[in-house]
N, CA, C and O atoms as a GROMACS GRO file, in nm:
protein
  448
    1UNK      N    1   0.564   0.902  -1.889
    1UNK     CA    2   0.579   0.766  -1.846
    1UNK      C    3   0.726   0.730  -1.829
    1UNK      O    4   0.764   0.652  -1.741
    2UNK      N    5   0.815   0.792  -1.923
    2UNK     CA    6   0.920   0.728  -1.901
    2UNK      C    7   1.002   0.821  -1.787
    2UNK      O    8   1.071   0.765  -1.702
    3UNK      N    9   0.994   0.917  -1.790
    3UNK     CA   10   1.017   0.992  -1.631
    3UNK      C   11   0.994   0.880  -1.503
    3UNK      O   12   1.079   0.832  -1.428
    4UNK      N   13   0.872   0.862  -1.507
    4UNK     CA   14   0.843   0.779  -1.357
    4UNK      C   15   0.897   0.662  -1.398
    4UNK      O   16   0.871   0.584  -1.306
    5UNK      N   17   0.970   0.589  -1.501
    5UNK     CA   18   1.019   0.465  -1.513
    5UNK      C   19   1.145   0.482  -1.470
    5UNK      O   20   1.193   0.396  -1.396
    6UNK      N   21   1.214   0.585  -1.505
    6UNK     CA   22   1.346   0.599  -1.512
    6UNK      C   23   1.365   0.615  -1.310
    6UNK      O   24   1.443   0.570  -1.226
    7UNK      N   25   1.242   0.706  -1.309
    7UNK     CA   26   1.289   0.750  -1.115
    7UNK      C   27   1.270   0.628  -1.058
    7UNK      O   28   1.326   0.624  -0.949
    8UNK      N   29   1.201   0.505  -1.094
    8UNK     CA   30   1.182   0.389  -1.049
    8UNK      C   31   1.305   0.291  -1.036
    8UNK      O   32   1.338   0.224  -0.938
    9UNK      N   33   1.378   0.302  -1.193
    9UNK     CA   34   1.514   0.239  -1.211
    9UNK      C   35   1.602   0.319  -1.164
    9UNK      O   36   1.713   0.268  -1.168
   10UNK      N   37   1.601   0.454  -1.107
   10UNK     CA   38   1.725   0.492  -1.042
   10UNK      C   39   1.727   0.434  -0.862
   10UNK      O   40   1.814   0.404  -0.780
   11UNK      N   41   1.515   0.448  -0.868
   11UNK     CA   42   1.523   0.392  -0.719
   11UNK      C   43   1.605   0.209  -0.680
   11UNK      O   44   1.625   0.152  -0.574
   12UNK      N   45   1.631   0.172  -0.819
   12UNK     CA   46   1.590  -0.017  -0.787
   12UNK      C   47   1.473  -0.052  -0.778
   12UNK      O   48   1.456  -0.169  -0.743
   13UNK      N   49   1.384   0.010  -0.799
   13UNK     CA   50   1.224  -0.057  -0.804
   13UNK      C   51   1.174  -0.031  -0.956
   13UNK      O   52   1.084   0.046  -0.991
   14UNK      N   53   1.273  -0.132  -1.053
   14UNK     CA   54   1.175  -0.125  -1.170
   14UNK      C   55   1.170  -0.314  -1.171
   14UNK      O   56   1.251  -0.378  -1.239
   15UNK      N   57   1.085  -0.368  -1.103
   15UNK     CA   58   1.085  -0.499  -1.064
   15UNK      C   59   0.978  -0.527  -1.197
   15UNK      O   60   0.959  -0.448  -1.289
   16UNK      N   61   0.923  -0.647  -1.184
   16UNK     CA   62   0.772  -0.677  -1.255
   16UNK      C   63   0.664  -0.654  -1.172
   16UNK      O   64   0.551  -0.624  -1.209
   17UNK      N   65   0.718  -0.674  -1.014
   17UNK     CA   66   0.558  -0.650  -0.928
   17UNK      C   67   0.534  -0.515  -0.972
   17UNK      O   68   0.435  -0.479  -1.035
   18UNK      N   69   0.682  -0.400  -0.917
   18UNK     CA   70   0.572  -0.278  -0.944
   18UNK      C   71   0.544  -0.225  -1.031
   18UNK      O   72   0.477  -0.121  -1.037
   19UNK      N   73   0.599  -0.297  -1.134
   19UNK     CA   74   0.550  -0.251  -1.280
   19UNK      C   75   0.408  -0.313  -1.331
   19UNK      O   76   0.329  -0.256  -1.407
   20UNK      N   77   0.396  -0.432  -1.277
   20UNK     CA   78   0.237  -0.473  -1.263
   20UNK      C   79   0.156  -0.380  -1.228
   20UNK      O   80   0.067  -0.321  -1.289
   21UNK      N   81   0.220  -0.370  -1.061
   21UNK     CA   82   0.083  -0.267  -1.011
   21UNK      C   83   0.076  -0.114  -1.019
   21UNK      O   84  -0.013  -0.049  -0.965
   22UNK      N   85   0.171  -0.066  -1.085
   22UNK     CA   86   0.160   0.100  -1.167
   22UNK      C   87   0.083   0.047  -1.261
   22UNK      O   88   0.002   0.134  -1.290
   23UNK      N   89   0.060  -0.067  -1.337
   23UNK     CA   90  -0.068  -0.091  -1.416
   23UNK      C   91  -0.207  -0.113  -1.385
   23UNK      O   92  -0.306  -0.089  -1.454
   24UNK      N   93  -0.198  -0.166  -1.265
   24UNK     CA   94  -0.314  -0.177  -1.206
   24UNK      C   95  -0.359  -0.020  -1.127
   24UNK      O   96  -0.463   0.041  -1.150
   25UNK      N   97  -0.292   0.006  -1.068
   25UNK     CA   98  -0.322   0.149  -1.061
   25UNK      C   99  -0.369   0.260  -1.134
   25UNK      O  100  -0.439   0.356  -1.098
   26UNK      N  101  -0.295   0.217  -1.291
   26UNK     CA  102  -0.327   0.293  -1.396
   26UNK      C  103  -0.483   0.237  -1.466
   26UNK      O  104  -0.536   0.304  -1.554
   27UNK      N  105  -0.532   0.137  -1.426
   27UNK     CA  106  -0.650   0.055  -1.454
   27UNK      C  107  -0.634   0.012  -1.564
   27UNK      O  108  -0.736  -0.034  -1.616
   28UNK      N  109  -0.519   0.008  -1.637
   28UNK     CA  110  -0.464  -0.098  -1.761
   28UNK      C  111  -0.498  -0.222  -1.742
   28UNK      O  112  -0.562  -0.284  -1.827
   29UNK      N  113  -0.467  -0.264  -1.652
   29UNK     CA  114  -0.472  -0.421  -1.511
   29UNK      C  115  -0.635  -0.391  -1.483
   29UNK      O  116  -0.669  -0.307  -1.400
   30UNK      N  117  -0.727  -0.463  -1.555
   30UNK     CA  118  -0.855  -0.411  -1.452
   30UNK      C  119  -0.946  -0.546  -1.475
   30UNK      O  120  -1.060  -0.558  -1.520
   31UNK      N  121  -0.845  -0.649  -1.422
   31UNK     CA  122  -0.855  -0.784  -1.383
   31UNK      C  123  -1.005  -0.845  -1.468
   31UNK      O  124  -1.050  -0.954  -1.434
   32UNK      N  125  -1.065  -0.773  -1.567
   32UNK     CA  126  -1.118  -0.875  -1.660
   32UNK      C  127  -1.122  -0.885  -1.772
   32UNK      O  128  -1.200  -0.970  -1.816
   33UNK      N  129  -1.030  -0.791  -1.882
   33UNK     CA  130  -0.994  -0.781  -2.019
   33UNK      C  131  -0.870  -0.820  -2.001
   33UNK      O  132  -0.826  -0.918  -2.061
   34UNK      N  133  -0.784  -0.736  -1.900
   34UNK     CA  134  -0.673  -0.763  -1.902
   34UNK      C  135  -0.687  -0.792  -1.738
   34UNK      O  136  -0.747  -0.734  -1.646
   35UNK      N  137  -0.591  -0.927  -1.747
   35UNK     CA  138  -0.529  -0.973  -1.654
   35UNK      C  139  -0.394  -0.943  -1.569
   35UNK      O  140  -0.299  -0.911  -1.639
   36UNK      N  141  -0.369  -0.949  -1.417
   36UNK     CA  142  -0.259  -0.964  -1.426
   36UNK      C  143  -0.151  -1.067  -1.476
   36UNK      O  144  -0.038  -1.042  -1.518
   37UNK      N  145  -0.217  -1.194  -1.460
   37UNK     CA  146  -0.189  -1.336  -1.525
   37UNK      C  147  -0.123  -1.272  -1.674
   37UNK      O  148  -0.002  -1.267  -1.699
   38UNK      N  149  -0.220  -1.229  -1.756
   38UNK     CA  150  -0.203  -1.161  -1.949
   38UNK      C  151  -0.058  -1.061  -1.883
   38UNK      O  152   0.051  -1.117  -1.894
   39UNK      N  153  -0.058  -0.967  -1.840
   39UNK     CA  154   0.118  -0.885  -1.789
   39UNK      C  155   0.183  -0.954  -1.779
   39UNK      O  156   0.257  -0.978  -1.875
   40UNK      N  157   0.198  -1.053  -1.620
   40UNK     CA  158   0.309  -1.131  -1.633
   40UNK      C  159   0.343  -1.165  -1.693
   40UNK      O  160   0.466  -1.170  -1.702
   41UNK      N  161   0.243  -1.229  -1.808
   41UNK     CA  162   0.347  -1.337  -1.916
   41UNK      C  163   0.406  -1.285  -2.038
   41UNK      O  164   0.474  -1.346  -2.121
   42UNK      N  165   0.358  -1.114  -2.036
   42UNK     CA  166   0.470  -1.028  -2.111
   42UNK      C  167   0.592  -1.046  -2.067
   42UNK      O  168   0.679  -1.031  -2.153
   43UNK      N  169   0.627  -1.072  -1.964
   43UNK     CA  170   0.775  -0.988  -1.862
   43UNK      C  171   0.837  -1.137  -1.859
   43UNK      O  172   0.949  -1.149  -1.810
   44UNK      N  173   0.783  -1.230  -1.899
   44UNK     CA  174   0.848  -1.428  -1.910
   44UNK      C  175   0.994  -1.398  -1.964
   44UNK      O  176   1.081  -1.468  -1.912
   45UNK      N  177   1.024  -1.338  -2.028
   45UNK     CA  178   1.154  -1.394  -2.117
   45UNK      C  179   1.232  -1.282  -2.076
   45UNK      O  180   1.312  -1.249  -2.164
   46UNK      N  181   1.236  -1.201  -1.956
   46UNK     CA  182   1.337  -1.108  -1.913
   46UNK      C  183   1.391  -1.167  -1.790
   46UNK      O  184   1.326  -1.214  -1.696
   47UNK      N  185   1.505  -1.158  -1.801
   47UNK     CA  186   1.616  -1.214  -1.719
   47UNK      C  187   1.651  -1.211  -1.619
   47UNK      O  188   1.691  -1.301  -1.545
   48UNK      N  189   1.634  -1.058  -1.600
   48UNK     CA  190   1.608  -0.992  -1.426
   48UNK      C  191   1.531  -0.906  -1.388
   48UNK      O  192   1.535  -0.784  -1.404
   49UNK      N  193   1.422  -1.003  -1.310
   49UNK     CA  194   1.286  -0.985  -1.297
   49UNK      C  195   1.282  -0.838  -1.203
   49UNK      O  196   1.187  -0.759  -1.206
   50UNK      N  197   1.368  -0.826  -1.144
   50UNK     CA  198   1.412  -0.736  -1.017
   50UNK      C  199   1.471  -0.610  -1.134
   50UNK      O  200   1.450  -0.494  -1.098
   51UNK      N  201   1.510  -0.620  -1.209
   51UNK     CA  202   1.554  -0.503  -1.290
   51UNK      C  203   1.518  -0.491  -1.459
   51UNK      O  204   1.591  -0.508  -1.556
   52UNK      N  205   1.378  -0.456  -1.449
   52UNK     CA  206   1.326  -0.439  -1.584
   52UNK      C  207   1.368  -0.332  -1.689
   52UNK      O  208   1.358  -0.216  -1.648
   53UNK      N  209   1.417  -0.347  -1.825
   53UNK     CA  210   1.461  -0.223  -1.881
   53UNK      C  211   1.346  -0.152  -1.938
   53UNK      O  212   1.236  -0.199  -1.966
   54UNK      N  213   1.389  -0.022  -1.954
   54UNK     CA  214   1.272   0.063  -2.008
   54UNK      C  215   1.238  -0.009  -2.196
   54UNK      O  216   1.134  -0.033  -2.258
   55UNK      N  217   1.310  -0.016  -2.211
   55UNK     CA  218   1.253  -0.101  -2.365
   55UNK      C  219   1.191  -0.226  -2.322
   55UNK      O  220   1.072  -0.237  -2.350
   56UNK      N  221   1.220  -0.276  -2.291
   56UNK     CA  222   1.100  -0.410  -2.209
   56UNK      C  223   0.959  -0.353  -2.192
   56UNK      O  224   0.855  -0.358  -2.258
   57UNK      N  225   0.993  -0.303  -2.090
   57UNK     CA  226   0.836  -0.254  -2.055
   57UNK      C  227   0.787  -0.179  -2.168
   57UNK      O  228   0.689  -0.216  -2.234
   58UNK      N  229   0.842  -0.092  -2.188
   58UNK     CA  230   0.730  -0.027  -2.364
   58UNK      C  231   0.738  -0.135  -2.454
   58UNK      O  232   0.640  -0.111  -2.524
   59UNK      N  233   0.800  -0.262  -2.509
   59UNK     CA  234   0.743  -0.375  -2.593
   59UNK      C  235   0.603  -0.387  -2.492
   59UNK      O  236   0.504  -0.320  -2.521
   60UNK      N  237   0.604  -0.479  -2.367
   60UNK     CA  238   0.490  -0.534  -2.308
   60UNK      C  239   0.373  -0.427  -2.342
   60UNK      O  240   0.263  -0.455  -2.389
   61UNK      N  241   0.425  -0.290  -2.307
   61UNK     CA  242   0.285  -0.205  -2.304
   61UNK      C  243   0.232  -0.224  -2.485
   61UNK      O  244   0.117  -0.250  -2.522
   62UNK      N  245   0.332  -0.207  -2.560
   62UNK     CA  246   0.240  -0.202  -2.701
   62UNK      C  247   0.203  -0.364  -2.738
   62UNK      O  248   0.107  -0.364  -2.814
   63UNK      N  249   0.247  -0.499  -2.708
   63UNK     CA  250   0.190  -0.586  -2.737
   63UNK      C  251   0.042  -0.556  -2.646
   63UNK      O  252  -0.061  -0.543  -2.712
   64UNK      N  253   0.034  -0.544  -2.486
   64UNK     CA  254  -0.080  -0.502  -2.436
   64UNK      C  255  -0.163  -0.497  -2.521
   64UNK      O  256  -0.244  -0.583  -2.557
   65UNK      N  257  -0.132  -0.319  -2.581
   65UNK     CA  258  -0.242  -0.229  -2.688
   65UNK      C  259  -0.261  -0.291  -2.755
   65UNK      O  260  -0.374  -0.271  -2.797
   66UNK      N  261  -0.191  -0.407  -2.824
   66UNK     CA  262  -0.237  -0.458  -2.972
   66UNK      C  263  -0.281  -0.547  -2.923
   66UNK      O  264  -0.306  -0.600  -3.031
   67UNK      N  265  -0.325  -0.633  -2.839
   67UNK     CA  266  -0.409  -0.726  -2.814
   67UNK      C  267  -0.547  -0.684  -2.785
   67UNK      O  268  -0.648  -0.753  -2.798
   68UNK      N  269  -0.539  -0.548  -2.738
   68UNK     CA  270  -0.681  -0.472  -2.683
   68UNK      C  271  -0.758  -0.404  -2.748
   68UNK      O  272  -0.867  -0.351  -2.722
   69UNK      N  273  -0.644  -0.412  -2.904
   69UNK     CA  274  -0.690  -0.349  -3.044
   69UNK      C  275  -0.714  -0.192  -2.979
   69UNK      O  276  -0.824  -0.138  -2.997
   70UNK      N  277  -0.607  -0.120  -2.904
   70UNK     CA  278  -0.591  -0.007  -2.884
   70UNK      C  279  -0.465   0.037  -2.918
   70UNK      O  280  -0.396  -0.045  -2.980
   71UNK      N  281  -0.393   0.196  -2.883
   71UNK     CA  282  -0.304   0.234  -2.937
   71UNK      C  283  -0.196   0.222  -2.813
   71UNK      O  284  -0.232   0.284  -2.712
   72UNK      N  285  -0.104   0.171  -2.807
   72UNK     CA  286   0.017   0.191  -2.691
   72UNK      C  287   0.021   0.296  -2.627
   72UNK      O  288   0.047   0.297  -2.507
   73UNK      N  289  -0.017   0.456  -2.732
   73UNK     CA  290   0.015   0.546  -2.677
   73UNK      C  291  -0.119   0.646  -2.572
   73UNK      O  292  -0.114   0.756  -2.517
   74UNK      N  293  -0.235   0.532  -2.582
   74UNK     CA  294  -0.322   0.517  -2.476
   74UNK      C  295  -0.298   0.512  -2.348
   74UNK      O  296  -0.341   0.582  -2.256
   75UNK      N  297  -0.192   0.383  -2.351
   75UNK     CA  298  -0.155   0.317  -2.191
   75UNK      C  299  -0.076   0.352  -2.173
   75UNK      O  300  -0.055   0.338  -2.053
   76UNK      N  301   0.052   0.430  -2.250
   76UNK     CA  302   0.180   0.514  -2.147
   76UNK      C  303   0.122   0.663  -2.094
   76UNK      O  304   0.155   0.708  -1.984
   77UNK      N  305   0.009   0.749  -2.210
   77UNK     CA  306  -0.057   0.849  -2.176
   77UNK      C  307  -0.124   0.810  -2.025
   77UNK      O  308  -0.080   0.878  -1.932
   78UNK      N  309  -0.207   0.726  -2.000
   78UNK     CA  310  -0.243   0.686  -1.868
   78UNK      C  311  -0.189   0.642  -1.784
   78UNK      O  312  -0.238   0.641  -1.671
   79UNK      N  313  -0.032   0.576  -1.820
   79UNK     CA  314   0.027   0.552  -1.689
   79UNK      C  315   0.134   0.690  -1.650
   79UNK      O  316   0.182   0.711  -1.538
   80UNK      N  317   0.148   0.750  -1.737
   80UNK     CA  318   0.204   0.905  -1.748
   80UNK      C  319   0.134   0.963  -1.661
   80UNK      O  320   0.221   1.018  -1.592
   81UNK      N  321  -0.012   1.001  -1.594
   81UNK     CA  322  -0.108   1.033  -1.530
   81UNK      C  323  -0.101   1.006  -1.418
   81UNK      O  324  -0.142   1.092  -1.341
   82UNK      N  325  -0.049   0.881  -1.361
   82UNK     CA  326  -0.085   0.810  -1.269
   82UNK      C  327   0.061   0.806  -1.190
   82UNK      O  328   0.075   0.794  -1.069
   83UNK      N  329   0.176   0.820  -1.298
   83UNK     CA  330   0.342   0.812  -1.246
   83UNK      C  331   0.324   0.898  -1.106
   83UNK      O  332   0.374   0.829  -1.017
   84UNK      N  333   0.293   0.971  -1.074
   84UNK     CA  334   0.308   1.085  -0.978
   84UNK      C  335   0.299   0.980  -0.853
   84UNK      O  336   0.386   0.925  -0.785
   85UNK      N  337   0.160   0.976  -0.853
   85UNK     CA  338   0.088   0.931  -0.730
   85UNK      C  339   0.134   0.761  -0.734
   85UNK      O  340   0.129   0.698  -0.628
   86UNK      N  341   0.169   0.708  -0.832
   86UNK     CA  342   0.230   0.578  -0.794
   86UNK      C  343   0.368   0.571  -0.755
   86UNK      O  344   0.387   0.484  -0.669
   87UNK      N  345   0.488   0.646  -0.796
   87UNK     CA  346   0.582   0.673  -0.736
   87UNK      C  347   0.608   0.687  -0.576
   87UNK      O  348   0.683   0.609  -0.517
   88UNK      N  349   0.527   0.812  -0.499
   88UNK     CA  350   0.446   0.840  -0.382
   88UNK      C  351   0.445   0.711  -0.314
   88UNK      O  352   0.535   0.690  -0.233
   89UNK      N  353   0.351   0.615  -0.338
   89UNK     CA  354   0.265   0.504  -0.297
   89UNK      C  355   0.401   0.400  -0.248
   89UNK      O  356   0.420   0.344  -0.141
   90UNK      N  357   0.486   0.402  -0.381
   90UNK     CA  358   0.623   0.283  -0.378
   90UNK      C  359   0.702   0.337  -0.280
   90UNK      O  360   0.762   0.258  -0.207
   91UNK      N  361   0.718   0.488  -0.258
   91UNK     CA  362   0.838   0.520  -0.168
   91UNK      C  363   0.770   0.542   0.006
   91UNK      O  364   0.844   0.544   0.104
   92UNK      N  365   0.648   0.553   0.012
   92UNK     CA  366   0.583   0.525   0.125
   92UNK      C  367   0.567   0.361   0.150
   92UNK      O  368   0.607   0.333   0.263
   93UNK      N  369   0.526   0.260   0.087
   93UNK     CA  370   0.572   0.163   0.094
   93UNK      C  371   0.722   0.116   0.150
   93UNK      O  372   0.741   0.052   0.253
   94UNK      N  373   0.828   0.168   0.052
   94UNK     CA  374   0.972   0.105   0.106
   94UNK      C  375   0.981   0.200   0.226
   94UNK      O  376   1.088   0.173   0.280
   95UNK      N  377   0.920   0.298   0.294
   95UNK     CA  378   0.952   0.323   0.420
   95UNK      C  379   0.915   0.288   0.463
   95UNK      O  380   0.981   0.264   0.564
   96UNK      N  381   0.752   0.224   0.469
   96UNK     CA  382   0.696   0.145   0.562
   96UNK      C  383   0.797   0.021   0.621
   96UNK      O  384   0.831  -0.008   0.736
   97UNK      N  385   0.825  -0.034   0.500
   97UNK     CA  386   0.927  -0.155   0.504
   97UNK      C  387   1.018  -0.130   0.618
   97UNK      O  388   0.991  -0.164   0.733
   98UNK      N  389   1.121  -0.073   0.583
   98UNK     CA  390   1.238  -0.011   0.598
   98UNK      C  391   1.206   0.021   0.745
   98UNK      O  392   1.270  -0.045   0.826
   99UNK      N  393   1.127   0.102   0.789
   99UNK     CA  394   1.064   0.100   0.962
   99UNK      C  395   1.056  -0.016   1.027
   99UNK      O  396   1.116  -0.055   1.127
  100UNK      N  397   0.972  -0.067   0.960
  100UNK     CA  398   0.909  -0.247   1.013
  100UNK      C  399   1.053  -0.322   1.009
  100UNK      O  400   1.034  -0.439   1.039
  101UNK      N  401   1.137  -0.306   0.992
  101UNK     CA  402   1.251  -0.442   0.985
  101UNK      C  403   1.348  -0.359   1.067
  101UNK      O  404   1.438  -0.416   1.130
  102UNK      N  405   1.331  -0.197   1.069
  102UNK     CA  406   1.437  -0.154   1.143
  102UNK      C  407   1.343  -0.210   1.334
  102UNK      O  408   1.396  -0.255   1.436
  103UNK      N  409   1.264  -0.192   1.320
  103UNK     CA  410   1.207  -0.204   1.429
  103UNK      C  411   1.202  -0.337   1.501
  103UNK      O  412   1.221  -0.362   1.620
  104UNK      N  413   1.172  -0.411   1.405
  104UNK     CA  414   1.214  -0.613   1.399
  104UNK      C  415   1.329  -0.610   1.492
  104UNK      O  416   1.332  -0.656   1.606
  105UNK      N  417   1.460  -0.526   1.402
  105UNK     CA  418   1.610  -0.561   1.423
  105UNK      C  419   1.622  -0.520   1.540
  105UNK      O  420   1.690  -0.584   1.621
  106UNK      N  421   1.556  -0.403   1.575
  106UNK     CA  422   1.559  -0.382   1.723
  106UNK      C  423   1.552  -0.464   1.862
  106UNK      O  424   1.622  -0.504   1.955
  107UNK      N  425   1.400  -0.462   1.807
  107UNK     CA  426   1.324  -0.610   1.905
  107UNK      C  427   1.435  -0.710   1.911
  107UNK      O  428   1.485  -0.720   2.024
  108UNK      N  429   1.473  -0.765   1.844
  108UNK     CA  430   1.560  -0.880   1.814
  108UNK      C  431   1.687  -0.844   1.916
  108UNK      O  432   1.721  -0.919   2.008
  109UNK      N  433   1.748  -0.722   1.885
  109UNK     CA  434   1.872  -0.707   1.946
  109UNK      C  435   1.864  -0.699   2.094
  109UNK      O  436   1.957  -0.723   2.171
  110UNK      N  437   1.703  -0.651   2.138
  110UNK     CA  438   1.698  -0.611   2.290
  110UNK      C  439   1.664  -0.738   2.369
  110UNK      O  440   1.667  -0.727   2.492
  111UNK      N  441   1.627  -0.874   2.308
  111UNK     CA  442   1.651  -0.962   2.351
  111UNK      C  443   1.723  -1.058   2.394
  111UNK      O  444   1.704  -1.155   2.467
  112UNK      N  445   1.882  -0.976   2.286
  112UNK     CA  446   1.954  -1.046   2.349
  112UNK      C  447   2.018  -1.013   2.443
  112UNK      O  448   2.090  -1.094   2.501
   0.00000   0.00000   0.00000
C-alpha cells in the first residue's frame, strides 16, 4: 500500500478524490457500511486537500477499521491488491485529460 501511495505522491495525485476512489475501488467505499460521505470526513482537518501525507491516510484507514470493528491491516492488505490496477486507471485518466485540453487548446488556437 504504501508503494502505490508514495508513486501517487511522487505523481501529485495523492489528492482526497483519489484517495477516496482507490477506496472505492478497493471496495473499502462500498457505499452502505461505509460511505464516501464517512472518508471524507476523515481527510476534514488536512490542510492540503491536493497533497495528502502518507501518515494521514494510514490514521483515516485505521480509524476506518476501528469503526468497522476490523483490523487496519485488512484495508491496506486490500488496497495493497488493488494499488496496481488503480495506479493504471489514474495515469490513463491524466492522459485522457492531458489529450482533451491539449486538443481544446488546439481548437481554440485554430480559430483564431
Amino acid at each position: 500500500m504504501e508503494d502505490t501511495f508514495n508513486q501517487l505522491k511522487k505523481n501529485g495525485q495523492n489528492n482526497v478524490d483519489n484517495l477516496v476512489c482507490w477506496m472505492k475501488d478497493s471496495k473499502i467505499v462500498d457505499g452502505v457500511k461505509v460511505t464516501e460521505a464517512n472518508v471524507r470526513k476523515l481527510f476534514e482537518d488536512v490542510k492540503d486537500k491536493e497533497n495528502v501525507e502518507l501518515e494521514k491516510f494510514q490514521q483515516a484507514i485505521s480509524t476506518l477499521a476501528a469503526e468497522q470493528k476490523k483490523k487496519a491491516e485488512e484495508f491496506t492488505t486490500t488496497l495493497a491488491a488493488e494499488g496496481t490496477k488503480f495506479l493504471s486507471a489514474v495515469a490513463a485518466a491524466a492522459a485522457a485529460a492531458s489529450g482533451a485540453a491539449a486538443a481544446a487548446f488546439k481548437q481554440a488556437m485554430e480559430k483564431k
